[in-house]
Structures are given as C-alpha cells and as structure tokens.
BALOBA-1460 file (C-alpha; in Angstrom, 3 decimals):
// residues 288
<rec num="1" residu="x" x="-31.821" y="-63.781" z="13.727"/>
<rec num="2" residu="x" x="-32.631" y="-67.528" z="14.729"/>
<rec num="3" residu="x" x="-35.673" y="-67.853" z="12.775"/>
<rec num="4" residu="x" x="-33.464" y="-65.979" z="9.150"/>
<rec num="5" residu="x" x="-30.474" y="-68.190" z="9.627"/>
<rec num="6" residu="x" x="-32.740" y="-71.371" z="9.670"/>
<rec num="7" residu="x" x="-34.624" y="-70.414" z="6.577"/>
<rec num="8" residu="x" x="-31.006" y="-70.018" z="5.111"/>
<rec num="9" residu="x" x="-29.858" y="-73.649" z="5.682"/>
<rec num="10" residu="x" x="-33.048" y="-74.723" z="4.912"/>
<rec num="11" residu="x" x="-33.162" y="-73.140" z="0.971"/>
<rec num="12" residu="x" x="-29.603" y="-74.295" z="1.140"/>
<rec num="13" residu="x" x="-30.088" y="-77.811" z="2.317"/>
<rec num="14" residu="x" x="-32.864" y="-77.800" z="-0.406"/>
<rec num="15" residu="x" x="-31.031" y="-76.416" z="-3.556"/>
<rec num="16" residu="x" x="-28.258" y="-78.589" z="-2.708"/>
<rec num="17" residu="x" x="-30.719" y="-81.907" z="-2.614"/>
<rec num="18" residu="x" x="-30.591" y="-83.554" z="-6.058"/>
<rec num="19" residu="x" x="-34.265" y="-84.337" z="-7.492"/>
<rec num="20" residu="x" x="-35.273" y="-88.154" z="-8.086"/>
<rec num="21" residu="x" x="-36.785" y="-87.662" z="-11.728"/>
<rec num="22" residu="x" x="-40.538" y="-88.258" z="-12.255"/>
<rec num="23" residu="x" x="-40.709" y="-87.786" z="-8.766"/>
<rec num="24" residu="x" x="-43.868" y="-85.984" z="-7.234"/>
<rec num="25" residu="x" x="-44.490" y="-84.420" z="-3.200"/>
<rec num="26" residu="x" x="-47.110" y="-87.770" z="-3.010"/>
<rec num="27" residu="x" x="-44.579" y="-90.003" z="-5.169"/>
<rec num="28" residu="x" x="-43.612" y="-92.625" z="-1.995"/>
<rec num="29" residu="x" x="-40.321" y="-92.287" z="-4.186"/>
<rec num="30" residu="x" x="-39.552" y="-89.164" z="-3.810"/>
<rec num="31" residu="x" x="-36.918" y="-88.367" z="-1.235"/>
<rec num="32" residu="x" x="-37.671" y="-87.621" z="2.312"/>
<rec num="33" residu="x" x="-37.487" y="-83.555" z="3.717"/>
<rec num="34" residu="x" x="-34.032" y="-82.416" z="4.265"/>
<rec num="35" residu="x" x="-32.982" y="-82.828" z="8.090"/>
<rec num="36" residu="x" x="-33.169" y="-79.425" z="10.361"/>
<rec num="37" residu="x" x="-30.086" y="-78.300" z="11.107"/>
<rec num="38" residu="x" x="-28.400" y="-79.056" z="14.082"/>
<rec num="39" residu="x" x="-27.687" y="-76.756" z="16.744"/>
<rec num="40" residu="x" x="-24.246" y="-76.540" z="16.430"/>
<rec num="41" residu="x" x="-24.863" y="-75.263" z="12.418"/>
<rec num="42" residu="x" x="-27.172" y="-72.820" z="13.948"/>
<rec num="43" residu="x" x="-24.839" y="-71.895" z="16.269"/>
<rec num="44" residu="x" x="-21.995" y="-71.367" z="13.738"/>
<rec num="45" residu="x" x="-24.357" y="-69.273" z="11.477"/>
<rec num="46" residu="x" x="-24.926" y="-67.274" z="13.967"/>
<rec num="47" residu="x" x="-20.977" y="-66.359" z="14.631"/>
<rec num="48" residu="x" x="-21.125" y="-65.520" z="11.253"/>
<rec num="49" residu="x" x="-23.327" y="-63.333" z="11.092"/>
<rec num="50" residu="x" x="-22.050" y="-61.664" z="14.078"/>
<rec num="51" residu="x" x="-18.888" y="-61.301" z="13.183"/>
<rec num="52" residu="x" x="-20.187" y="-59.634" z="9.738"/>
<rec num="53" residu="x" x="-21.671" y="-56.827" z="11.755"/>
<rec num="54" residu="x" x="-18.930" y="-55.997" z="13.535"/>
<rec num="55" residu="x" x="-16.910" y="-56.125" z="10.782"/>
<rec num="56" residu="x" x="-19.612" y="-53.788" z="8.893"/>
<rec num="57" residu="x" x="-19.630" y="-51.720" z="12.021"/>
<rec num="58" residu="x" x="-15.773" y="-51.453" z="12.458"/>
<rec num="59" residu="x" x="-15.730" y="-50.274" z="8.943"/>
<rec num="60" residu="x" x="-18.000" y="-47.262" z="9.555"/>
<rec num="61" residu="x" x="-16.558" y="-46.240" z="12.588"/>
<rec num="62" residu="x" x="-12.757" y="-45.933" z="10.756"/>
<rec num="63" residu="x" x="-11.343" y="-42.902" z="11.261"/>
<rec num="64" residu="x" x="-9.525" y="-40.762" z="8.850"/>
<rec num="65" residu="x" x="-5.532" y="-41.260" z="8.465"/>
<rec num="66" residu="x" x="-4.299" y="-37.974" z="7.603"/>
<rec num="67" residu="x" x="-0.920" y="-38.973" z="7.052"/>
<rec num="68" residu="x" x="-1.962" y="-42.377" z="5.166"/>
<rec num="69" residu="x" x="-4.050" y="-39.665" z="2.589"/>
<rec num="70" residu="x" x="-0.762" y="-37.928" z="2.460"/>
<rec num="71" residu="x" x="1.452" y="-40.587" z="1.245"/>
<rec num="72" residu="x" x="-1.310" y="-41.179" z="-1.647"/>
<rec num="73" residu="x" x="-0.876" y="-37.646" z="-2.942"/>
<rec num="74" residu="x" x="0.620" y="-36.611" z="-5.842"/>
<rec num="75" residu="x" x="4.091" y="-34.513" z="-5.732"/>
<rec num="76" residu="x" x="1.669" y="-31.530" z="-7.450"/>
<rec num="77" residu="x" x="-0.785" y="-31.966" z="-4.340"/>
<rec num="78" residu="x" x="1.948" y="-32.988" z="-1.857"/>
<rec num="79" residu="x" x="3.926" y="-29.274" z="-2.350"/>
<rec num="80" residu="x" x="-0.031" y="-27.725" z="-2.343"/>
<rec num="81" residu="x" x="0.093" y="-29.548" z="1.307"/>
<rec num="82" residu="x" x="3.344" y="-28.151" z="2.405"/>
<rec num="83" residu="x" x="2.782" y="-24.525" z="1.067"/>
<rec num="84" residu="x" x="-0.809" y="-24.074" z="3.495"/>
<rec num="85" residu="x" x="1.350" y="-26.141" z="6.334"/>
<rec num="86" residu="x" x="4.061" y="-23.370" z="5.988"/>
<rec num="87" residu="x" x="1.578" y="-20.566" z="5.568"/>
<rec num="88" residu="x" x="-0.854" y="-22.628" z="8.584"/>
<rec num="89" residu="x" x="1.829" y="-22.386" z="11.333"/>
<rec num="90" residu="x" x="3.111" y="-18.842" z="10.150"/>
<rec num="91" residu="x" x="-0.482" y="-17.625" z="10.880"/>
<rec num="92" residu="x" x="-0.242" y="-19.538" z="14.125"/>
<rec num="93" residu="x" x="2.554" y="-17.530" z="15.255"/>
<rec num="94" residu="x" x="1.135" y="-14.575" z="13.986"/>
<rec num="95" residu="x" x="-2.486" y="-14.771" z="15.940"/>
<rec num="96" residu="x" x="0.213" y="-15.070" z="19.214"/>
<rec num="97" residu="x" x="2.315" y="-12.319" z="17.830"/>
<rec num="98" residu="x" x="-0.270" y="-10.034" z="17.681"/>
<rec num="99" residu="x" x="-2.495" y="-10.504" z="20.505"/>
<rec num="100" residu="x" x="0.513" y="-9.914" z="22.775"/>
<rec num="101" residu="x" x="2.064" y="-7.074" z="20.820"/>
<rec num="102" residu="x" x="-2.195" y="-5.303" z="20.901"/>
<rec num="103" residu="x" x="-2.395" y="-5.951" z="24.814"/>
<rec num="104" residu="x" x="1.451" y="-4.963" z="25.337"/>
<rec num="105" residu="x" x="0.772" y="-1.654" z="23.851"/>
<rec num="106" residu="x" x="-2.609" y="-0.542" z="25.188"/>
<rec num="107" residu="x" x="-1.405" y="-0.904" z="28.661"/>
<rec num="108" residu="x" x="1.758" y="0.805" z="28.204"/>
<rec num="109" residu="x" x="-0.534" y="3.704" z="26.128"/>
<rec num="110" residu="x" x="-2.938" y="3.619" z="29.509"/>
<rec num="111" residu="x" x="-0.138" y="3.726" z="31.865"/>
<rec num="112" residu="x" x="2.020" y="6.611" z="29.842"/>
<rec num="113" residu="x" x="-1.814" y="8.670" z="29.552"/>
<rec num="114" residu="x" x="-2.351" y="8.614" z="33.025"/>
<rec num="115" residu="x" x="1.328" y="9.564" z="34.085"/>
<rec num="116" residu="x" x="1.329" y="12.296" z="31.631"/>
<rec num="117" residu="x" x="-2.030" y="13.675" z="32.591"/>
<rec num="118" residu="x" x="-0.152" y="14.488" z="36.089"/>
<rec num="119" residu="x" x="1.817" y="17.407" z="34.340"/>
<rec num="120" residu="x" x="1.140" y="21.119" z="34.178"/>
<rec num="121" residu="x" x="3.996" y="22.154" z="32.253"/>
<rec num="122" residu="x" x="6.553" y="20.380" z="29.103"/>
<rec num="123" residu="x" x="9.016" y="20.479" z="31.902"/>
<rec num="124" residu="x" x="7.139" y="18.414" z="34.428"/>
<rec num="125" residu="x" x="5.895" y="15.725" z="31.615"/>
<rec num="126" residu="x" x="9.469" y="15.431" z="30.758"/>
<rec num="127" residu="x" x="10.706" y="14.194" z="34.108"/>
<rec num="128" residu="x" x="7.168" y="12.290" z="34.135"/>
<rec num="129" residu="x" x="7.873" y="10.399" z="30.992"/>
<rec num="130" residu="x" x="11.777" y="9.964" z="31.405"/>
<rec num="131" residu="x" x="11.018" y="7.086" z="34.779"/>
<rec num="132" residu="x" x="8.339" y="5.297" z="32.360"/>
<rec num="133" residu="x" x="9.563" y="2.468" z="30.078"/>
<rec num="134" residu="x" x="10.128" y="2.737" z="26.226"/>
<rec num="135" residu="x" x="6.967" y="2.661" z="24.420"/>
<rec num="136" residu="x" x="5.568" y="3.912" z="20.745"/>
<rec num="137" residu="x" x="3.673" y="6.962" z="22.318"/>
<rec num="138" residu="x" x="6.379" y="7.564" z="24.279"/>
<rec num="139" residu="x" x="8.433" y="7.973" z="21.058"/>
<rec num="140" residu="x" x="5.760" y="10.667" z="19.830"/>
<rec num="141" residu="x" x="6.437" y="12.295" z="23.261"/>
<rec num="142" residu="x" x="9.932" y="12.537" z="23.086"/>
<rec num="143" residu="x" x="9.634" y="14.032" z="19.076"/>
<rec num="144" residu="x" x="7.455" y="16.430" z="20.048"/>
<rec num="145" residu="x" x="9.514" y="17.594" z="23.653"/>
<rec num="146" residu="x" x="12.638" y="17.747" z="20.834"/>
<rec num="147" residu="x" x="10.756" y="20.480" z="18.822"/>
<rec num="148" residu="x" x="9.856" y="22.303" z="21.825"/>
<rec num="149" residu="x" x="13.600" y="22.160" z="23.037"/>
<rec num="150" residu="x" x="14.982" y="23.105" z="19.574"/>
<rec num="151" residu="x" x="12.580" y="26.497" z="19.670"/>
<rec num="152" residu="x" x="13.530" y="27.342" z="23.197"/>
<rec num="153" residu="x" x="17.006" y="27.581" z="21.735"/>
<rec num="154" residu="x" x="16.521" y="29.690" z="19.499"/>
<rec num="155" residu="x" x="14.754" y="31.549" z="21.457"/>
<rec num="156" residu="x" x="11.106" y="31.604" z="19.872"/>
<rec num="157" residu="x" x="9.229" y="29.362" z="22.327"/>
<rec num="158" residu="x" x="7.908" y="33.182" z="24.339"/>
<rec num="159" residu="x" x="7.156" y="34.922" z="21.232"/>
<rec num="160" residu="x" x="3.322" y="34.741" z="20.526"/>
<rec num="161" residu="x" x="3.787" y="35.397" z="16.556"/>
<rec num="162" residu="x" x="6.286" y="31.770" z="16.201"/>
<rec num="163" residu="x" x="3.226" y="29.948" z="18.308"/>
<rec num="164" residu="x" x="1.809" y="28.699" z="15.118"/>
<rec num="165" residu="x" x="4.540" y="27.525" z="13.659"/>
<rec num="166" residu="x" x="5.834" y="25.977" z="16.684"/>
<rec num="167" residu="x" x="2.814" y="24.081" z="17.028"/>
<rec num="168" residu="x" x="2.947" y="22.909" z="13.495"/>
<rec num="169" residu="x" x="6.843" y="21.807" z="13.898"/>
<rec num="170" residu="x" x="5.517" y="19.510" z="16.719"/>
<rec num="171" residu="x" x="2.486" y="17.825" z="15.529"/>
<rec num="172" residu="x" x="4.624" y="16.914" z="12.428"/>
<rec num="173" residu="x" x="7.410" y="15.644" z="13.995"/>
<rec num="174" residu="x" x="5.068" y="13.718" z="16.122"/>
<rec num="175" residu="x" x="2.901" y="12.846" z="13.501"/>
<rec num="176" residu="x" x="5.676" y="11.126" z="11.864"/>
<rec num="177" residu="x" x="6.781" y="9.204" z="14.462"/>
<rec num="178" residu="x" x="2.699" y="7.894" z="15.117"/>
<rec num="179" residu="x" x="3.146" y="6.589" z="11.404"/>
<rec num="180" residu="x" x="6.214" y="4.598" z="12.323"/>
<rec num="181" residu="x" x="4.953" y="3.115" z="15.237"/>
<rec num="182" residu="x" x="1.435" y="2.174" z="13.530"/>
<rec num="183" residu="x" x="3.402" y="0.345" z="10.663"/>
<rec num="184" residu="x" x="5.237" y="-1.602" z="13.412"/>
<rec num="185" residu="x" x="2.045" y="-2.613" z="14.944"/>
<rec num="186" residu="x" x="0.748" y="-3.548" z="11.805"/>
<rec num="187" residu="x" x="3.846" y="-5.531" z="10.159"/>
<rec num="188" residu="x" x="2.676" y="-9.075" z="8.445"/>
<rec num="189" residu="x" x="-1.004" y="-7.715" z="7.890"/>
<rec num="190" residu="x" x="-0.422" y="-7.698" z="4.622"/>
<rec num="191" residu="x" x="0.877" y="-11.644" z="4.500"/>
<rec num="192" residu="x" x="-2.545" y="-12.293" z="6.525"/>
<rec num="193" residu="x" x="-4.527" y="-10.736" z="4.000"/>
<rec num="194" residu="x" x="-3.255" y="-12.864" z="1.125"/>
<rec num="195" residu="x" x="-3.500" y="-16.072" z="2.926"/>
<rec num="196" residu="x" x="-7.517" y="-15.052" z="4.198"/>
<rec num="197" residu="x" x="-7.728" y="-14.443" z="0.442"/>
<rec num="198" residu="x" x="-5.721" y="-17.023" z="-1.256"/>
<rec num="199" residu="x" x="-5.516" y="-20.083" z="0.888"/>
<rec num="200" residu="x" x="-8.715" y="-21.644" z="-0.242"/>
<rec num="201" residu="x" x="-7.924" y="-21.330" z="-3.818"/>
<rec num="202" residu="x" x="-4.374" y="-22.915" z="-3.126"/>
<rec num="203" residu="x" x="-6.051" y="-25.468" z="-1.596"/>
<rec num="204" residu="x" x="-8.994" y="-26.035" z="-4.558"/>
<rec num="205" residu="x" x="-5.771" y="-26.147" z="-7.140"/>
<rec num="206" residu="x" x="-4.460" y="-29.407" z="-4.911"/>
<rec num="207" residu="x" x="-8.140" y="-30.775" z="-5.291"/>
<rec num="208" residu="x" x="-8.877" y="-30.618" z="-8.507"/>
<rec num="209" residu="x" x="-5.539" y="-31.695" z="-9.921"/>
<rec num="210" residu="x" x="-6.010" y="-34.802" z="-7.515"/>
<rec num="211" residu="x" x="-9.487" y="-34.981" z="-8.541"/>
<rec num="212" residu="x" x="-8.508" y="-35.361" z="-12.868"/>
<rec num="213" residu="x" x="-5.850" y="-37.698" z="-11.334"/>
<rec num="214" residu="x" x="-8.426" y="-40.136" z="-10.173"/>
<rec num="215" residu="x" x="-10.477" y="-39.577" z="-13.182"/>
<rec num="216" residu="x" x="-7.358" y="-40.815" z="-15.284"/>
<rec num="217" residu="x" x="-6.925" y="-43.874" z="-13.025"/>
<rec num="218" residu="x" x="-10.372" y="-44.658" z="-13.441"/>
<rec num="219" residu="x" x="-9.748" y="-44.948" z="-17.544"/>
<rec num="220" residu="x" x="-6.539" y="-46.111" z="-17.031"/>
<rec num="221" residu="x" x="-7.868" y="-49.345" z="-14.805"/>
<rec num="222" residu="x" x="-11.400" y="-49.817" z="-16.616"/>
<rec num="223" residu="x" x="-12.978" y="-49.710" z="-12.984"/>
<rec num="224" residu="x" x="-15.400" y="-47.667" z="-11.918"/>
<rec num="225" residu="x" x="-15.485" y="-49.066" z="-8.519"/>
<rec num="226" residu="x" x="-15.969" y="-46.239" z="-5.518"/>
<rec num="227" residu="x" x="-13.225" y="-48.459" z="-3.853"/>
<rec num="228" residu="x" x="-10.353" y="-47.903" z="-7.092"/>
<rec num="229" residu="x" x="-11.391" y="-43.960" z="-7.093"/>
<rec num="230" residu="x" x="-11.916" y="-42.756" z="-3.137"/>
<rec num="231" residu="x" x="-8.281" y="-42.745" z="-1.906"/>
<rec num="232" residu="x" x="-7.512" y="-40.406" z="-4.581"/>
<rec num="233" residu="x" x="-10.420" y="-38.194" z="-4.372"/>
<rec num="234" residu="x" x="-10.157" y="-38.293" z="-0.167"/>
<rec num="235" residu="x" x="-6.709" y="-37.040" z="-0.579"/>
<rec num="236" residu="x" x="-7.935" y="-34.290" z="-3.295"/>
<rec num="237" residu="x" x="-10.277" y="-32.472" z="-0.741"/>
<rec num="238" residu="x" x="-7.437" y="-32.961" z="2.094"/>
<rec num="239" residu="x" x="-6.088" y="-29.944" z="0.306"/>
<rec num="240" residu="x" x="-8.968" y="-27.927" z="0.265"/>
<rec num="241" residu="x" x="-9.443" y="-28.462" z="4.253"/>
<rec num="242" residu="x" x="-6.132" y="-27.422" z="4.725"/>
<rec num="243" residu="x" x="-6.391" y="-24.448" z="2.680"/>
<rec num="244" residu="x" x="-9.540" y="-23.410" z="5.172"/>
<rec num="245" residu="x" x="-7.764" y="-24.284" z="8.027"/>
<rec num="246" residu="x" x="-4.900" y="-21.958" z="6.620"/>
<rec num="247" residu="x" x="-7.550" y="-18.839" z="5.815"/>
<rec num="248" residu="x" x="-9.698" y="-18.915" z="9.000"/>
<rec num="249" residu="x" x="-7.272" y="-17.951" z="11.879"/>
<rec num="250" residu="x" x="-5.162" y="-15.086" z="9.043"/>
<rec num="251" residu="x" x="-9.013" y="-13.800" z="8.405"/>
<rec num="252" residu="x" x="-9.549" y="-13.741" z="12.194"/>
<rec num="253" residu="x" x="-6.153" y="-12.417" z="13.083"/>
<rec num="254" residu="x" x="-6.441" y="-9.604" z="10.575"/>
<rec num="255" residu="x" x="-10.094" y="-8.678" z="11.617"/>
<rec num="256" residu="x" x="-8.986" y="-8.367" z="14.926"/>
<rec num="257" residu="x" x="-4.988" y="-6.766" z="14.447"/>
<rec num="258" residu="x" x="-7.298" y="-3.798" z="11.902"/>
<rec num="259" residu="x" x="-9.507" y="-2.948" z="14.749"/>
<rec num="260" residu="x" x="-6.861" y="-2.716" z="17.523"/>
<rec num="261" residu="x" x="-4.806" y="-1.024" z="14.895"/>
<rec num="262" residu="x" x="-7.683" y="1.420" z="14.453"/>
<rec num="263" residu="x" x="-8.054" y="1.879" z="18.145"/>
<rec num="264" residu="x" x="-4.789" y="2.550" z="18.964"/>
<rec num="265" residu="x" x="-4.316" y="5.411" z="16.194"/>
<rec num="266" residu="x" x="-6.975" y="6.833" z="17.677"/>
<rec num="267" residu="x" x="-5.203" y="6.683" z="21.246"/>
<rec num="268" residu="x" x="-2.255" y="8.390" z="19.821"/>
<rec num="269" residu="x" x="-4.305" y="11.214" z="17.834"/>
<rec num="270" residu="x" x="-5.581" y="12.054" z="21.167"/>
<rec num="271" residu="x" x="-2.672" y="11.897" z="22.940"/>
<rec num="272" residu="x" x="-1.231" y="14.526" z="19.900"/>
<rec num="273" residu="x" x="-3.558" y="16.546" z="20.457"/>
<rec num="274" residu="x" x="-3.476" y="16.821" z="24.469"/>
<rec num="275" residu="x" x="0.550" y="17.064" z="23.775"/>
<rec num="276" residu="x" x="-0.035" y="20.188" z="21.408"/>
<rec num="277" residu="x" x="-2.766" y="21.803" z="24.186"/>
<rec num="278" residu="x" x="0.249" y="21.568" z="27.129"/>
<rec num="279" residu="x" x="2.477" y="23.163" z="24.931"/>
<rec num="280" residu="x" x="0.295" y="25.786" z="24.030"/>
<rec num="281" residu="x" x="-0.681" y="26.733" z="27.097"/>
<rec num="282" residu="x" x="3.040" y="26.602" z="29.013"/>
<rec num="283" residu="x" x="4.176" y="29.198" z="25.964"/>
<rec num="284" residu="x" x="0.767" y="31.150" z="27.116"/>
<rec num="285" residu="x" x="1.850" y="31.054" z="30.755"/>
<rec num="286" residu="x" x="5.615" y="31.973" z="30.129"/>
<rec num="287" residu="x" x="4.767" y="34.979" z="27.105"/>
<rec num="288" residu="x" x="2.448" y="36.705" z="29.312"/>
C-alpha cells in the first residue's frame, strides 16, 4: 500500500511540475526532481485509502430494506404486495389450523376405536360411547345406533329377512354423516390450492409491471445507469418473493391436510364396517 501511494504522489508531483522549455534530463537548466513526499502526505494517503475500503466494504455488506423497497413501489405493485400479505398470513393460520384440527381428531378416532372395541352388543357400545366426548366418528356412531333403534321399533331388528335392509339403512345413514365430517376436516383446502397455484403468478404480475416501469424511467431520464434503474427493478422481484413465500407453506399445508384427510376416511370406513359387523351379529344372537 506504501510503496502504490508513493508512486501516486510521485506521477502527481510530476504532472503537476511545469516544464522549463528547451530543457533536457542533462540540461543544468532543467529543474531539479520533485521532493518525496513527506510522511505526513503518506500518512494522509493512506487514511484515504482506508477509509475507501471500508466505505467499498460497508456498501457490500448493506442489507436489504424491505420496507424502504416498499415505499418505492408502484400503487399497481403495492396492492400485488398486500393481496400475497393477506393470502401469506391466512395460510399461516391455516398450517396451525390444520395440524391441530389432524392431531385433535386421530386421537379422539384412537381413543373412541379402542373404547368401542370393548363392546359385545349395540347396547353395550351405546353406554360405551355415551361417557366419551363429542367427536366426528362418534357422530357416525350415534347415526348408525339411530337406525338400529328406529328398526327395533318397529319391530324388524329379530327378523332375519329385514337384515339386509337394516344393514343398508345404517351404513347410509352413517355414510352420510362420514361425508359431513370429512368436508369439515377438509374446509379451506380449496383456498390452499389456489394460492399453491396462483401465488407465484400474482407475484410475477407485480414484477413485471414494476419491471416496464423502470424501463420507462430509464427513457424518460436518458440514463442508463444501474444506479437510476435498481430500486425499481429490486422492488419488482420483491413481489415475486412474496408470491413464493405465499405458495410454499398453502402447497405444504395442502400436501399434508390431503394425506391426513385420506387417512382418516380410511379410519372411519373401517370403523363402518366394524359398526355394521356388531350389528349383524347382535340381530344373529337375538333371532336365533
């Protein structure tokens, strides 16, 4: 650094030196060397220098002001912004939502399975079910006990040639209320869905209109400098990040609400079907 800044002064000390015409490097005329510089020049280059690499430095270690890019924006690219905010902290909520609402249900579905597995007749898993707290397959239970109660009153629930049709009456009406519990489970997957879909593309309409908006200011200010056009083009592509950050957690959150979903139909179909086989056998026990 020593050796550069003294090479510096000394072109400058040189340039600076006005020539003695007709004067040669023998000419005894010709004006003496320039001085070295003094230590406290070299010293003050130095600073300089110094100071304009950590200025250079500071400048690449700036962070980005999201809120700064904001302001920038254009109203078209500022209601882009507050559209994927919106739809961002909806999705939020959602992930939460769902993750509880999943975990609530498969342990009340495990704890209603393993009551009701205790029963050997329709009259036993009634006073079985009626201590455990409200739950969806505890809905289909209480469908399919209303069949069986409705045919015992009319007196068909010993005779061996209304078995089919008994059996029919209550995987229906318990098939029905499955459905209803299922599209409670799975409320707002459709909303995910469009934002995992559409988010990204709300977010590359806020670019590009900020993008031709730069383009304009470019023509309009007969610059070309990066420093005239980046603001405007950083705060283009802040809408594309936040569309992504809007679409990844709904893509994740549906993923994982359509497999639980999935998983938990399947825990009800079973439980239909181990319903329909108690049934069957207490009218098989009570007709013989």
């Amino acid at each position: 650094m020593n050796a550069l800044t003294y090479s510096l002064l000394s072109l400058y000390a040189q340039a600076t030196t006005p020539a003695t015409p007709g004067a040669t490097p023998t000419d005894p005329a010709a004006p003496p060397p320039p001085a070295s510089p003094s230590a406290e020049e070299l010293a003050a280059a130095q600073a300089a220098a110094t100071e304009s690499a950590k200025t250079a430095a500071g400048q690449g270690e700036h962070s980005l002001n999201l809120l700064s890019l904001f302001e920038k924006l254009e109203m078209v690219e500022k209601v882009v912004m507050v559209i994927l905010l919106i739809a961002t902290i909806y999705t939020l909520a959602l992930v939460i939502e769902k993750f509880v609402v999943m975990r609530g249900t498969n342990a009340k579905i495990k704890e209603f399975t393993a009551a009701f597995r205790k029963a050997n007749s329709v009259e036993e898993a009634e006073a079985i079910v009626r201590k455990l707290p409200a739950s969806g397959i505890k809905s289909m239970f209480d469908a399919g006990m209303n069949e069986v109660r409705k045919t015992q009153d009319l007196g068909l629930y010993t005779m061996r040639d209304a078995r089919d049709h008994t059996m029919q009456r209550v995987a229906s009406a318990m098939t029905i209320k499955q459905n209803e519990n299922l599209e409670d489970i799975g409320s707002s997957m459709t909303f995910l869905a469009s934002i995992g879909s559409n988010a990204p593309f709300i977010g590359l309409f806020g670019t590009v209109w900020g993008i031709m908006n730069s383009f304009v200011g470019i023509v309009a200010t007969q610059s070309t400098s990066l420093v005239a056009v980046a603001p405007g083009i950083a705060g283009a592509l802040l809408a594309t990040a936040a569309g992504l950050v809007a679409a990844i957690p709904a893509v994740l959150t549906y993923n994982f609400a359509a497999k639980q979903i999935s998983k938990i139909g399947g825990k009800y179909e079973d439980f239909l079907a181990e319903f329909v086989a108690l049934v069957s056998r207490d009218m098989d026990r009570r007709g013989a």
